[in-house]
C-alpha positions as CSV (number, residue, x, y, z in Angstrom):
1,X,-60.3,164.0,86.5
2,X,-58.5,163.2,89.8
3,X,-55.1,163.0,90.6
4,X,-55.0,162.1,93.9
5,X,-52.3,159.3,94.9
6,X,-50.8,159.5,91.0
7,X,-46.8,159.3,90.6
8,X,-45.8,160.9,87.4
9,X,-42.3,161.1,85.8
10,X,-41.6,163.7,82.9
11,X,-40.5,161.9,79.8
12,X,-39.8,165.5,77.6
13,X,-39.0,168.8,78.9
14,X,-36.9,172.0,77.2
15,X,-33.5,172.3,78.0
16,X,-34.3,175.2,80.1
17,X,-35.7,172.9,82.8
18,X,-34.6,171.3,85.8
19,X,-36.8,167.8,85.8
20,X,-35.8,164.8,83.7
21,X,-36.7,160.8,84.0
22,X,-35.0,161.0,87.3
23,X,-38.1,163.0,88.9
24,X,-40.6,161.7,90.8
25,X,-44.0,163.6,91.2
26,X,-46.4,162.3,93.9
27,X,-49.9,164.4,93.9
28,X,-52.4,164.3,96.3
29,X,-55.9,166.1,95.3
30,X,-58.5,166.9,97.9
31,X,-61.2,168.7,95.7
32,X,-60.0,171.1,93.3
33,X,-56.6,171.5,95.4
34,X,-54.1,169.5,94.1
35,X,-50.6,169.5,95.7
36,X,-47.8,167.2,95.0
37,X,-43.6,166.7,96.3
38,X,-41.1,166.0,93.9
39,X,-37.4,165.4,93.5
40,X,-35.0,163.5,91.6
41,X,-32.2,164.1,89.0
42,X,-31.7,167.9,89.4
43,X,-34.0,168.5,92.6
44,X,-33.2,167.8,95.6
45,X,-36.7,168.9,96.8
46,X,-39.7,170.3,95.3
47,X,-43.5,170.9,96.2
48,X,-46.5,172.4,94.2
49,X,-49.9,173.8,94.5
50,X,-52.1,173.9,91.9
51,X,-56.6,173.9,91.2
52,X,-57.8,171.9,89.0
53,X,-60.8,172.2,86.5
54,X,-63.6,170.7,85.2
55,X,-61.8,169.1,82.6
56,X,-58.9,168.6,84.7
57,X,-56.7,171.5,83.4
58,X,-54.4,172.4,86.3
59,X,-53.1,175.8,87.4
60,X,-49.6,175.4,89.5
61,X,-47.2,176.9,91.2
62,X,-44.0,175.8,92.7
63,X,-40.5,176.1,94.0
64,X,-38.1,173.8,94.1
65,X,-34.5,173.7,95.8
66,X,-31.9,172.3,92.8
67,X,-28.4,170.7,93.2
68,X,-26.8,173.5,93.1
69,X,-28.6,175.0,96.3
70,X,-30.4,177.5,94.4
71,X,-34.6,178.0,95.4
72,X,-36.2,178.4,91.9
73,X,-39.8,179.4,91.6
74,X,-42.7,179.2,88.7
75,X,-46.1,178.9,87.2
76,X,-47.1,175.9,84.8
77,X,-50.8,175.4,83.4
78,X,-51.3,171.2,82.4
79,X,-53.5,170.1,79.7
80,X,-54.2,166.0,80.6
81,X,-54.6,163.8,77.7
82,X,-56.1,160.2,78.4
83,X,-53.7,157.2,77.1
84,X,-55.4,154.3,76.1
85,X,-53.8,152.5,78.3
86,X,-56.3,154.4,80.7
87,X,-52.6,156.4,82.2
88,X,-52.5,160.0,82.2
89,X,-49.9,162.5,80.0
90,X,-50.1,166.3,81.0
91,X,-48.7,168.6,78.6
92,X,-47.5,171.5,80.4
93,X,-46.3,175.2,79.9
94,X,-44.0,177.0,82.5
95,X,-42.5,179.9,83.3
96,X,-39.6,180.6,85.6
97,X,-40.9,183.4,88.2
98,X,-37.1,183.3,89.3
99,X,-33.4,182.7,87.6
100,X,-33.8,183.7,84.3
101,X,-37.9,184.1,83.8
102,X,-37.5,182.0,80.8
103,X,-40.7,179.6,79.5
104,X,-41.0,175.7,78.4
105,X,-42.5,172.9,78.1
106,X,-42.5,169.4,79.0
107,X,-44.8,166.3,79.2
108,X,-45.3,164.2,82.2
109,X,-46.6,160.9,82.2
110,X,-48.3,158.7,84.9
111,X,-46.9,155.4,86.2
């Protein structure tokens, strides 16, 4: 699976979370690097770095810098699930490495 030049936009996420349907994710892939910038709702800027596998699991980390002015860090692992529609949803679990280290989850789709 590649991701490169993909826009997704979350459309679930725990209440614990900073993106919404306001968020725009633009990845690039180059290999098994995949890095993408983000922002919307919440965000005022975010980027990401993540590898993906040979089933197109991805292993990320990123920081972000929220509306409030506060730099907020984590981990996420994606599980992609093939729409028929040929789109792709990523289910994803994250963890705050910063604020309050809490966990969540949220599903991004692709547009």
């Amino acid at each position: 699976m590649n991701y490169h030049n993909k826009i997704f936009r979350p459309i679930s996420n725990t209440a614990n979370g900073e993106t919404s349907e306001q968020t725009v994710f633009h990845y690039r892939q180059t290999g098994t690097i995949l890095t993408a910038e983000y922002a919307g709702g919440e965000i005022i800027k975010g980027h990401l770095i993540g590898l993906v596998d040979e089933l197109g699991n991805i292993d990320m980390r990123y920081h972000q810098v929220n509306d409030k002015g506060e730099l907020m860090t984590g981990i996420c692992r994606s599980t992609p699930e093939l729409l028929p529609n040929g789109k792709i949803r990523l289910h994803e679990q994250w963890e705050w490495t910063s604020g309050d280290k809490s966990k969540g989850t949220s599903i991004i789709e692709e547009q």
